[in-house]
KOLZARO-778052 format. One record per residue (C-alpha): z, y negated, x negated; residue in one letter. Coordinates in steps of 0.02 Angstrom, whole numbers, padded with zeros to 5 digits, always signed. Each point is the difference from the previous one (the first is absolute). Example, Ala and Ser with C-alpha at 12.3 -4.5 7.8 and 13.67 -1.06 7.14 Angstrom:
BEGIN
+00390+00225-00615A -00033-00172-00069S 
END
This chain:
BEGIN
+00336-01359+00108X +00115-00118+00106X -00171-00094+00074X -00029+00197+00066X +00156+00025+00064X -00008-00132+00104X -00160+00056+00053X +00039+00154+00056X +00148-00070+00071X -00115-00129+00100X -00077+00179+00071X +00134+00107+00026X +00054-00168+00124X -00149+00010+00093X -00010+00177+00028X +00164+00006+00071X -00021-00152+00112X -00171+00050+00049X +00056+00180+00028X +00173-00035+00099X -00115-00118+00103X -00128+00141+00027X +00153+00124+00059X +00054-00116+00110X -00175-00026+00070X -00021+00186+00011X +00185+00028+00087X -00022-00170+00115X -00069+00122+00165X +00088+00168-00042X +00142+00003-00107X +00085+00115+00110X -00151+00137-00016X -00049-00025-00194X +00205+00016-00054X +00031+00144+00098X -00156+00085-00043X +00043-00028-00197X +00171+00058+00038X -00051+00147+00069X -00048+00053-00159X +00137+00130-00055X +00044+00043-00207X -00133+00139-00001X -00147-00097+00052X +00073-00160-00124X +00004+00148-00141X -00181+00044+00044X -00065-00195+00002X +00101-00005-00184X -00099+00160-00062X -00141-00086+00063X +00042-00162-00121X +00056+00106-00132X -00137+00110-00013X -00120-00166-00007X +00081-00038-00162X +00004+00141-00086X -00207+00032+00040X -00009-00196-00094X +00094+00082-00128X -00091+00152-00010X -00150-00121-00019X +00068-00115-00111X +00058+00156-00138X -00184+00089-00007X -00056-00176-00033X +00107-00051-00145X +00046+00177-00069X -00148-00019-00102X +00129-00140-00096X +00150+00025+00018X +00013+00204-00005X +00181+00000+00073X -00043-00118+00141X +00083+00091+00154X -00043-00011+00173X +00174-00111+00055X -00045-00134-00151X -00176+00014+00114X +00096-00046+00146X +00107-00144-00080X -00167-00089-00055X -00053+00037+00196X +00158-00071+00049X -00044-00165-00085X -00152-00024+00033X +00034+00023+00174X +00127-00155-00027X -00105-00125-00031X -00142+00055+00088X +00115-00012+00163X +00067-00194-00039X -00171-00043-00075X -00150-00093+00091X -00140+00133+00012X +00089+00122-00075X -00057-00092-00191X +00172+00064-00062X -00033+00192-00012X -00076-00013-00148X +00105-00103-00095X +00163+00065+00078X -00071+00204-00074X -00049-00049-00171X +00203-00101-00012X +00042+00205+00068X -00098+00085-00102X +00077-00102-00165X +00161+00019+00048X -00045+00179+00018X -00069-00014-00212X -00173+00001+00043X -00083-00140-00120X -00091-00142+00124X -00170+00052-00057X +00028+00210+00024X +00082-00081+00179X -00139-00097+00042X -00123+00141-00049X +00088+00118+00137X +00026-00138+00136X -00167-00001-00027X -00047+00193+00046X +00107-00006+00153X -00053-00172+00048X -00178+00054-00004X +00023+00177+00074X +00106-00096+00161X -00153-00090+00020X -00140+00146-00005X +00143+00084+00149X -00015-00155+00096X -00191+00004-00001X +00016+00175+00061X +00132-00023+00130X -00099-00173+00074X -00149+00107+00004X +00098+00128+00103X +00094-00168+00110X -00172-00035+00044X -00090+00143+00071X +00173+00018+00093X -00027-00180+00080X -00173+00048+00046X +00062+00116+00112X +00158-00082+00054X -00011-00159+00083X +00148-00084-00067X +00016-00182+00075X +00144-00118-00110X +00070-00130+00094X +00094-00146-00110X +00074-00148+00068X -00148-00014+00132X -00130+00057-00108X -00104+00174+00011X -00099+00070-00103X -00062+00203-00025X +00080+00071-00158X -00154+00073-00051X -00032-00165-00102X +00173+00040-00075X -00081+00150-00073X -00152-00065-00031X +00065-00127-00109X +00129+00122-00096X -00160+00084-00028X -00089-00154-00071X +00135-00050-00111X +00028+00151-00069X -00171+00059-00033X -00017-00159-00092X +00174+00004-00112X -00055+00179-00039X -00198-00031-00052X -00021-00181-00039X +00159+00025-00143X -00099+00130-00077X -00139-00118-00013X +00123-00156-00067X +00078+00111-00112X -00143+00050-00096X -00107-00165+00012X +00039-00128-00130X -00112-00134+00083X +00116+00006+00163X +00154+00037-00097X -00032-00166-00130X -00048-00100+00154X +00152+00048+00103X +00104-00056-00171X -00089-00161-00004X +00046-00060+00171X +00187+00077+00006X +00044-00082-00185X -00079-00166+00057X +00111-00005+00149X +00134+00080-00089X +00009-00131-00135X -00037-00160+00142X +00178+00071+00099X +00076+00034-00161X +00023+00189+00052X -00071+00030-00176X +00022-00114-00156X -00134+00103-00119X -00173+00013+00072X -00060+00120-00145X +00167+00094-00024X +00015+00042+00204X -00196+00038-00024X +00022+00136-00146X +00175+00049+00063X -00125+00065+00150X -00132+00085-00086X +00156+00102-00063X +00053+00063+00169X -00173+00006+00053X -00049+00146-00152X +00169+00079+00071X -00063+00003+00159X -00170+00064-00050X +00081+00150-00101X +00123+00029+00165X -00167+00009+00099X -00072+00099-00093X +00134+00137-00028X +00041-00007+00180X -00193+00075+00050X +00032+00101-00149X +00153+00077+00024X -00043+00080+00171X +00150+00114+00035X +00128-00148-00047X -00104-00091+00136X -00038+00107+00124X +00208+00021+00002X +00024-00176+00015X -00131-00021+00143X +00037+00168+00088X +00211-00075+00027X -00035-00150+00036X -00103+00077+00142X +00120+00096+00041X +00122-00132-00002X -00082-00096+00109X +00005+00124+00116X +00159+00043-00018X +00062-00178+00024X -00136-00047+00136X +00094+00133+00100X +00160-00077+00008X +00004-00131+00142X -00064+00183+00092X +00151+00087-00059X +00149-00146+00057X -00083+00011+00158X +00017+00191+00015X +00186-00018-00059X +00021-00109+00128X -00099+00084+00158X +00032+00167-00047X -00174+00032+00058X -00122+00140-00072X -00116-00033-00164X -00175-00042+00035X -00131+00008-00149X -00114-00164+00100X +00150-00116+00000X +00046+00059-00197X -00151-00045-00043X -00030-00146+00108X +00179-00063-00078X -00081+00032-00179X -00158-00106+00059X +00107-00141+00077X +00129-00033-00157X -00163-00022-00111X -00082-00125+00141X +00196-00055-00001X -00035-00021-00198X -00161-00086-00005X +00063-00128+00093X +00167-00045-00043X -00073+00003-00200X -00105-00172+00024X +00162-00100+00078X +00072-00124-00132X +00174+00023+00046X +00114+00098-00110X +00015+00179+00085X -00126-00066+00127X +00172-00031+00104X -00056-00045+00178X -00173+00031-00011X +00039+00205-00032X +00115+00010+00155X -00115-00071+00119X -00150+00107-00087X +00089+00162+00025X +00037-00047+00171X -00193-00023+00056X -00062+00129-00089X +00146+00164+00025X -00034-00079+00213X -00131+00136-00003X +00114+00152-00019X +00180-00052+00042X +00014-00002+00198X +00145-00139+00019X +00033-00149-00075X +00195+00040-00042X -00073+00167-00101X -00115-00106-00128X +00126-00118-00012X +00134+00127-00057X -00133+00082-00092X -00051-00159-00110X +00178-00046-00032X +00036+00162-00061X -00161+00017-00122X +00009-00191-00052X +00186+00039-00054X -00050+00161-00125X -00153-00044-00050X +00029-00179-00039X +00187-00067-00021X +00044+00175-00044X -00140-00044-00169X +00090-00165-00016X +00202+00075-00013X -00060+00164-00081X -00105-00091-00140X +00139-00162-00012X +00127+00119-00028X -00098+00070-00158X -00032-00148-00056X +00175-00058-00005X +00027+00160-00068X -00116-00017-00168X +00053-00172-00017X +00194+00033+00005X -00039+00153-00141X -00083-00139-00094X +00138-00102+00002X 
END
C-alpha cells in the first residue's frame, strides 16, 4: 500500500508540474484575453457548467445501479456515483487510464458488493462503453470524411481522419477479437503460457500453476458475464443506449462553455461537430503514457477544437474551462470520497 502511495504521489507531481507548465504555455501570448474571457463568466453560466458535471455523474450512476442491482438489490444510484467517483480517481493520476478498473472494484466493495459480483458488473459496463465507442468512432468517421480537419502539433500535420480511422480499428478489434479469446481455449492457454513465463522471470508472479488456474477462474466468470450480457438484451440495450447518450451529452460541452461565454445562438453543425471532436480529442489523448495524458491533451484539444473556435483566446478559455470539470474536477470530487470511506473506516 505505501509502494502505491508513493506512486500515485510520483503522478499527482507530474500532472501538476506538467499541467501548471501547460497553463503557462497556453497564457504566455494572451493572458489578458483568456482571464477576462473566463471571468466573464457570471454565477448563472458557472451553475449551468456545474449541472453539466453533475448530471455526468449521476448518468455513471444511473449506469453503474442497473448493472449491479442484479446483486446488491438496494444498490442506489448515489452508491453508483461514489464507485464513478473512484474510478475516475485513479484513472485521472494513472498512466493510460489502467487505474479505472481497479480504483471501481475498491468502490464498489466499499459500497458491499463482494469483488467477484463487482467484477461481474465492471464487466457489463466496461463492455457496453466499448460497443458505444465502436458506434460513436463509426459516426467520428463518416464526419471526418466530410470535414477536412487538419491537426497541427508541435510542427507536425496530419488529417484527423486517421484519428478516426484508428478509433475504429481498435475498437472493432477489442469488441470482436475478445469474443473470439474468450471462447478459444487454444488462444486463451497460449496467452497464459507466455504471461506466467514472464510473470514468474520478473517475479510479478511466484506460482506459475496457481496464477494459471486463478485465471481460468475469472476467465469462466467472464464467459458467463458474456454470455448473460447478449442474453439479457433490455439490461444491455440500457447500458449501451446511456452511454450513447452520454457521450453526447458530454461531447457537447466544450460547445456549451463557449456559448456561455459568446452569448452567441445554438447551432446543431457545431453541437455535433463538438461531439465528433471530444471523441477524436479521446482517441488520441487515450494512447499517451502520461498520467491524465497532461500536456499531450492540451495541445490535442487545441489542434483539433482550431476548426470551430474563431480566435485563439476563445479555445484557450474554452479548454481551461473543460480540462478543469472534466478532469481535476474527477480528481477533488473522487479524492474527497475517498478520504471520506477511509476516515468512516477508521
Amino acid at each position: 500500500m505505501r509502494r502505491k502511495i508513493i506512486n500515485y504521489s510520483i503522478n499527482m507531481g507530474i500532472i501538476l508540474a506538467v499541467s501548471i507548465l501547460t497553463f503557462i504555455y497556453l497564457l504566455k501570448d494572451n493572458a489578458h484575453e483568456v482571464i477576462g474571457e473566463i471571468l466573464s463568466l457570471n454565477a448563472f453560466s458557472i451553475t449551468i457548467i456545474f449541472a453539466v458535471v453533475a448530471v455526468s455523474f449521476l448518468i455513471e450512476g444511473l449506469i453503474i445501479k442497473i448493472a449491479t442491482v442484479e446483486y446488491k438489490k438496494d444498490f442506489k444510484i448515489y452508491d453508483g456515483v461514489f464507485v464513478s467517483s473512484i474510478g475516475a480517481l485513479f484513472s485521472a493520476i494513472t498512466p493510460l487510464k489502467l487505474g479505472a478498473l481497479g480504483g471501481q472494484i475498491y468502490g464498489y466493495v466499499k459500497k458491499e458488493v463482494s469483488t467477484k459480483d463487482a467484477f461481474s458488473s465492471t464487466f457489463k459496463t466496461s463492455y457496453a462503453f466499448q460497443m458505444n465507442l465502436l458506434l460513436i468512432s463509426i459516426m467520428v468517421f463518416i464526419f471526418t470524411l466530410t470535414n477536412d480537419i487538419n491537426v497541427d502539433i508541435l510542427n507536425y500535420s496530419f488529417n484527423a481522419r486517421y484519428i478516426a480511422v484508428l478509433g475504429i480499428v481498435f475498437n472493432f478489434v477489442i469488441f470482436f477479437l475478445y469474443l473470439i479469446v474468450v471462447f478459444s481455449k487454444k488462444l486463451h492457454n497460449i496467452f497464459l503460457k507466455i504471461t506466467s513465463f514472464f510473470g514468474f522471470k520478473f517475479k510479478r508472479i511466484n506460482c506459475k500453476e496457481c496464477y494459471i488456474n486463478e485465471s481460468k477462474d475469472k476467465l469462466k466468470t467472464i464467459q458467463d458475464n458474456l454470455i448473460k450480457f447478449y442474453k439479457n438484451t433490455r439490461e444491455s440495450f440500457s447500458l449501451i443506449l446511456l452511454y450513447v447518450f452520454k457521450s453526447f451529452f458530454m461531447g457537447g460541452f466544450p460547445y456549451l462553455i463557449y456559448l456561455l461565454l459568446t452569448g452567441d445562438s445554438f447551432s446543431v453543425s457545431i453541437f455535433f461537430a463538438s461531439v465528433c471532436l471530444v471523441q477524436l480529442h479521446y482517441f488520441a489523448s487515450a494512447i499517451v503514457p502520461i498520467p491524465g495524458a497532461s500536456g499531450a491533451s492540451e495541445l490535442i484539444f487545441l489542434a483539433l477544437f482550431a476548426y470551430i473556435f474563431p480566435m485563439y483566446s476563445l479555445i484557450a478559455s474554452v479548454l481551461i474551462l473543460w480540462r478543469i470539470f472534466t478532469y481535476f474536477f474527477n480528481i477533488v470530487f473522487g479524492l474527497i470520497n475517498f478520504i471520506i470511506i477511509k476516515c468512516k473506516k477508521s
